[in-house]
N, C-alpha and C positions, 0 to 999 in steps of 0.2 A: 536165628540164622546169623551169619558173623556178618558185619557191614561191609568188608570187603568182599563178602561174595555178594553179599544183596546189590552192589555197586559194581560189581567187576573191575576192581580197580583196587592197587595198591592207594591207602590212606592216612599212612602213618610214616611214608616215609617222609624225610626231611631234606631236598635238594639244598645244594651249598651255589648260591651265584656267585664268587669271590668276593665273599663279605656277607653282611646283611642287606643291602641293598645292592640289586643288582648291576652290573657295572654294563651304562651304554654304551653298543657298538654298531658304531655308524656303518663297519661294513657288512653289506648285503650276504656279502658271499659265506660270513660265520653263520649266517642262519640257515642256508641252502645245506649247511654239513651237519648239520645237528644230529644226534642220534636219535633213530627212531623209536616211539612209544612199546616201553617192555610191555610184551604180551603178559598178561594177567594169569594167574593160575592156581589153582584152590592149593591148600596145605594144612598140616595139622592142625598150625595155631587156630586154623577155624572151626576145626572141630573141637579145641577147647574151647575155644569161646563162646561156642553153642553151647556147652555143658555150663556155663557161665550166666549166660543167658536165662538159663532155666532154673538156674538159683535165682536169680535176680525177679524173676516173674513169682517165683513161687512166695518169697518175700513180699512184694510187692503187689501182688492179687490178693491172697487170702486175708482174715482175720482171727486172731485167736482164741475167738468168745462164738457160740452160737448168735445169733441175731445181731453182729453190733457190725456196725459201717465202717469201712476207711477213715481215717482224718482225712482231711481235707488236703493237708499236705502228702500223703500216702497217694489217694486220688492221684492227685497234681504229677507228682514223680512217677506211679503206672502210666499215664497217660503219655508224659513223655519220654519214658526207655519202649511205649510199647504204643505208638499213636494209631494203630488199625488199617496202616496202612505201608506197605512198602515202597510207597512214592515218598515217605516225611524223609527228610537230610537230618532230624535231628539225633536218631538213633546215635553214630559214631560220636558225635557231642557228649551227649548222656553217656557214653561208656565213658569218655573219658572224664569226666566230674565223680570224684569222690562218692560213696551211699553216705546217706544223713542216717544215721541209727536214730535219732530221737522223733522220726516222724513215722516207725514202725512199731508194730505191739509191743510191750514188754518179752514176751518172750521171744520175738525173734530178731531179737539187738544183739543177743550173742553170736549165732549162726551167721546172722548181716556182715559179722567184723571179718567171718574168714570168706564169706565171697566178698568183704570190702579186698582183701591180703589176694584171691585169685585174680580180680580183675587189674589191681593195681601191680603186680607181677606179669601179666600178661600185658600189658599197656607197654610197661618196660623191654620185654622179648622182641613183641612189635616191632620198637621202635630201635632195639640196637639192630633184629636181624634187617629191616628194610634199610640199613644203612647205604647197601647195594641194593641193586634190582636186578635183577631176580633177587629175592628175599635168599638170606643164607641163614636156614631156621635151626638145619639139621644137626650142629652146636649147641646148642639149647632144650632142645627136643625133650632128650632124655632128664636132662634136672627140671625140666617145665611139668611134663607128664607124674615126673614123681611128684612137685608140688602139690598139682593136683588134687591126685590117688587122697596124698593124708589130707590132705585142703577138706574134700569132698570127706573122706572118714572122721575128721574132726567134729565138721558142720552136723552130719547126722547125729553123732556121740550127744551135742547139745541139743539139738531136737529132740531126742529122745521122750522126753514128757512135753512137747506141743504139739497140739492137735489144730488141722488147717480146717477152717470155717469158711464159706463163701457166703462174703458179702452180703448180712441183710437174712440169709433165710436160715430158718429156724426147722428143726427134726421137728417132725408132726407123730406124736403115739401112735401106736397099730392098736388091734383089738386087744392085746394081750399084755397094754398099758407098758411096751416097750418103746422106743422112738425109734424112727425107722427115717430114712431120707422122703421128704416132700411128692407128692405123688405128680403126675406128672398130665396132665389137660390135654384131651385131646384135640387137635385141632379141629377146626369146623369149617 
């Protein structure tokens, strides 16, 4: 889910107070005129950034060996682009920090680099269309979208020969000395 819907709230953009620090004013009556809070409202970028999102999980979940765990930095960084919870603040953080390829399998440090190249173009879209509020995305739209498309064409091309493993378990043989996926307990 993109942060700014899970928040209902523009997150990225950057108000200007007359300078870097904001300039105090003793009268009352500037703050009685203020403009009121821009109503919030979904847009594409968030539907990129879902597609975004699902690289980053699929990266960041799996393993590329049957039976072998996370690193511990792997762990560390699912946990928090992905805390379990939609109450955590940290999600919009974690998007905006750089992916570490060296705390990922070997094979998905390649595909890592071109959702490192979506999110870090997305970050930038963000932040020039919330320049205004209401966001002005629809400038962008079209070169963002293409990004994307080959973003996403690329990433599979190197996937290509990796295969995703979850954490820890291992194919168990069938009768017929094939592996088959783990069978499944019934509750009791």
């Amino acid at each position: 889910m993109a942060c700014e819907i899970e928040f209902q709230r523009y997150i990225f953009h950057q108000r200007s107070h007359d300078g870097p620090i904001r300039r105090f004013r003793p009268d009352v009556a500037d703050s009685l005129h203020e403009s009121p809070e821009i109503p919030f409202t979904a847009n594409p970028l968030h539907d990129l950034e879902s597609l975004w999102w699902i690289q980053a999980w699929l990266l960041h979940f799996y393993v590329d060996r049957d039976g072998r765990e996370r690193s511990t930095e792997q762990s560390a960084m699912y946990q928090s682009l992905f805390p379990g919870s939609l109450l955590a603040a940290s999600r919009p953080f974690s998007m905006r920090a750089p992916l570490k390829f060296g705390i990922l399998p070997e094979g998905f440090r390649r595909p890592a680099r071109i959702v490192e190249d979506m999110r870090s173009v997305l970050l930038e879209v963000y932040l020039e269309c919330e320049r205004t509020l209401p966001p002005i995305f629809q400038d962008h739209l079209d070169a963002l979208t293409t990004f994307f498309t080959e973003a996403l064409q690329t990433a599979t091309a190197l996937s290509k020969n990796v295969t995703l493993h979850v954490p820890g378990k291992r194919k168990e043989p069938d009768q017929d000395g094939e592996e088959s996926q783990p069978k499944k307990r019934s509750k009791v």
